[in-house]
C-alpha positions as CSV (number, residue, x, y, z in Angstrom):
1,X,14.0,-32.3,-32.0
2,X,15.9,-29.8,-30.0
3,X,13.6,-26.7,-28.9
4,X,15.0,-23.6,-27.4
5,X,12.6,-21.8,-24.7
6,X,13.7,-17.5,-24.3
7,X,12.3,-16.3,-21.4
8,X,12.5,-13.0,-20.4
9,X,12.9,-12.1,-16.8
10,X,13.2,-8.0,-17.1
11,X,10.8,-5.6,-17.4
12,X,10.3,-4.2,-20.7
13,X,11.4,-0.7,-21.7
14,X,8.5,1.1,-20.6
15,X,7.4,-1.5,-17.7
16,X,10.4,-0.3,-15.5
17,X,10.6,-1.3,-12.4
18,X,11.0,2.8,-11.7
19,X,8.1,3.5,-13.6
20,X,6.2,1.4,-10.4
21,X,4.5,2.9,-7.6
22,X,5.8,1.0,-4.5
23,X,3.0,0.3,-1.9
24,X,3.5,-1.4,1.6
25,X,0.5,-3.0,2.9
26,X,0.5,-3.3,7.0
27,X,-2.1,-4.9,7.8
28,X,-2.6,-7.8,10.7
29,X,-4.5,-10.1,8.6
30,X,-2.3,-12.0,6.3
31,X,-4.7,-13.2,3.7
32,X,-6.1,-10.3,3.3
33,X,-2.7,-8.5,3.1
34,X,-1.4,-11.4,0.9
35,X,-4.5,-11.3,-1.7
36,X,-4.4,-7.3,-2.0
37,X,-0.7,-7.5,-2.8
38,X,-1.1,-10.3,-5.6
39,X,-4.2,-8.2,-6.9
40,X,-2.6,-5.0,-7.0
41,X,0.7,-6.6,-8.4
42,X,-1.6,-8.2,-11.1
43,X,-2.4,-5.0,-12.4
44,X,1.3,-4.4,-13.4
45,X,1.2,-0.8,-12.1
46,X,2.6,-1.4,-8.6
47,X,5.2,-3.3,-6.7
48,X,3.9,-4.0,-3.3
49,X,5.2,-5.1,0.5
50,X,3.4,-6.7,2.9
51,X,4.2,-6.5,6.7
52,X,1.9,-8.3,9.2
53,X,3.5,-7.2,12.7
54,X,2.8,-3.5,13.7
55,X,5.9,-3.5,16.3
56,X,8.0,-4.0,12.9
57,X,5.9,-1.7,10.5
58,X,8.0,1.1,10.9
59,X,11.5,-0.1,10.4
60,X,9.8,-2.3,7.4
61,X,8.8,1.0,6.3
62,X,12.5,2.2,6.4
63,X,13.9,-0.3,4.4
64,X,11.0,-0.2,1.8
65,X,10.6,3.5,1.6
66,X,7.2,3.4,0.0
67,X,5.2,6.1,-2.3
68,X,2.3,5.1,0.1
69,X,1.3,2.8,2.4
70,X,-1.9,1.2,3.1
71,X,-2.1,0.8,7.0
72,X,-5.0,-1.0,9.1
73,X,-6.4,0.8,11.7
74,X,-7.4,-2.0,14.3
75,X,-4.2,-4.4,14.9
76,X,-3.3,-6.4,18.3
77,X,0.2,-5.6,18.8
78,X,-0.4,-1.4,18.1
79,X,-3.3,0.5,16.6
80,X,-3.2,2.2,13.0
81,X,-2.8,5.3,14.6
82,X,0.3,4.9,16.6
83,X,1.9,3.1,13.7
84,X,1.0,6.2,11.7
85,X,2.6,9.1,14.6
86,X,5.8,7.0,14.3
87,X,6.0,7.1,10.8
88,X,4.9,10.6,10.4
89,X,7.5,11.9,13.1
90,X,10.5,9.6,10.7
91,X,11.8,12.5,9.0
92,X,12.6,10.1,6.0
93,X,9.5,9.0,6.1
94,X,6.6,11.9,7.3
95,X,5.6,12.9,3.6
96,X,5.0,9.5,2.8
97,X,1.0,9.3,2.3
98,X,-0.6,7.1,4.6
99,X,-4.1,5.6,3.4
100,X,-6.2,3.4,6.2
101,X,-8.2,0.3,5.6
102,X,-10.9,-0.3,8.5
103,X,-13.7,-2.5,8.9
104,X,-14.8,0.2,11.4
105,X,-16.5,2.4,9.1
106,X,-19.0,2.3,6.2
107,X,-18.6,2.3,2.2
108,X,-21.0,6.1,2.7
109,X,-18.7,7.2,5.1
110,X,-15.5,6.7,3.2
111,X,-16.8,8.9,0.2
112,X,-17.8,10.9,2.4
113,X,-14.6,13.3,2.2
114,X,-13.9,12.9,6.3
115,X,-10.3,11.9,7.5
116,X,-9.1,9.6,10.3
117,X,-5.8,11.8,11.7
118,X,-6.0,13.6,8.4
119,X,-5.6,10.8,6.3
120,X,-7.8,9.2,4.1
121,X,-9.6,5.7,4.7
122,X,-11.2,3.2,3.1
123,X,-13.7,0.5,4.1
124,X,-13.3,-3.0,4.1
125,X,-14.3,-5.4,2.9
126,X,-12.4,-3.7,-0.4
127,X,-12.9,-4.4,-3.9
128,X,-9.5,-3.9,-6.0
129,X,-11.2,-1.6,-8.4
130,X,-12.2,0.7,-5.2
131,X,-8.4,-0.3,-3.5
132,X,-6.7,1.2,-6.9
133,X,-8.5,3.8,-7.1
134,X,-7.8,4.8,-3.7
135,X,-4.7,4.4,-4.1
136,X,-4.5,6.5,-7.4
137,X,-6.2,9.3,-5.5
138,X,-3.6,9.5,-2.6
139,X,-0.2,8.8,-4.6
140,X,2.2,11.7,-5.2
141,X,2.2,12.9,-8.7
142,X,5.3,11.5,-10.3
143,X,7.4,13.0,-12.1
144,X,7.4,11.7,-15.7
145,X,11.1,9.9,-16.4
């Protein structure tokens, strides 16, 4: 008995890939970077990027051009912060919102309202409800296609 298996590889109409907000992820710890991306992908809302080395976060940046990128604060090779003044002075790049993830503060202190360089933060360790709702909060409002 012959079977025939259809699978289908493209999004559906109204799961366009367009319809996606696309997030890079710079973060120094790769499982943690790895497991946010597969969570966030799960929810079928988001296509997401991953880079790991700080020295390449900006040209990864360039390439990916982002709706917003989550970016560590605390990372050997360059801090959050400088990663952040080279994408924010990219002229292709400086309305991009930039969300950071640090251990360095509390859960209180991120609903707090306050800013690190006038961007928003979260704390981690993150759950994915509090990541997408983050997230959600700092996006660009799209325009509807």
């Amino acid at each position: 008995m012959n079977r025939t298996v259809e699978a289908n590889f493209f999004p559906q109409v109204g799961e366009s890939i367009k319809e996606k907000a696309c997030i890079l992820i710079i973060d120094n710890n790769r499982d943690f970077a790895h497991s946010a991306k597969l969570a966030l992908e799960r929810t079928g809302r988001y296509i997401v990027y991953e880079e790991n080395d700080a020295s390449k976060a900006h040209q990864t940046a360039q390439g990916v051009k982002p709706d917003l990128i989550l970016l560590d604060i605390a990372m050997p090779e360059a801090d959050g912060g400088e990663v952040a003044a080279r994408i924010e002075s990219d002229p292709t790049l400086n309305r991009t919102p930039i969300v950071f993830l640090t251990a360095l503060v509390t859960k209180s202190e991120t609903k707090s309202g306050l800013q690190i360089q006038g961007h928003p933060f979260l704390a981690k360790p993150i759950s994915i409800p509090e990541l997408v709702a983050g997230i959600e909060q700092s996006l660009p409002a799209r325009a509807a296609s």
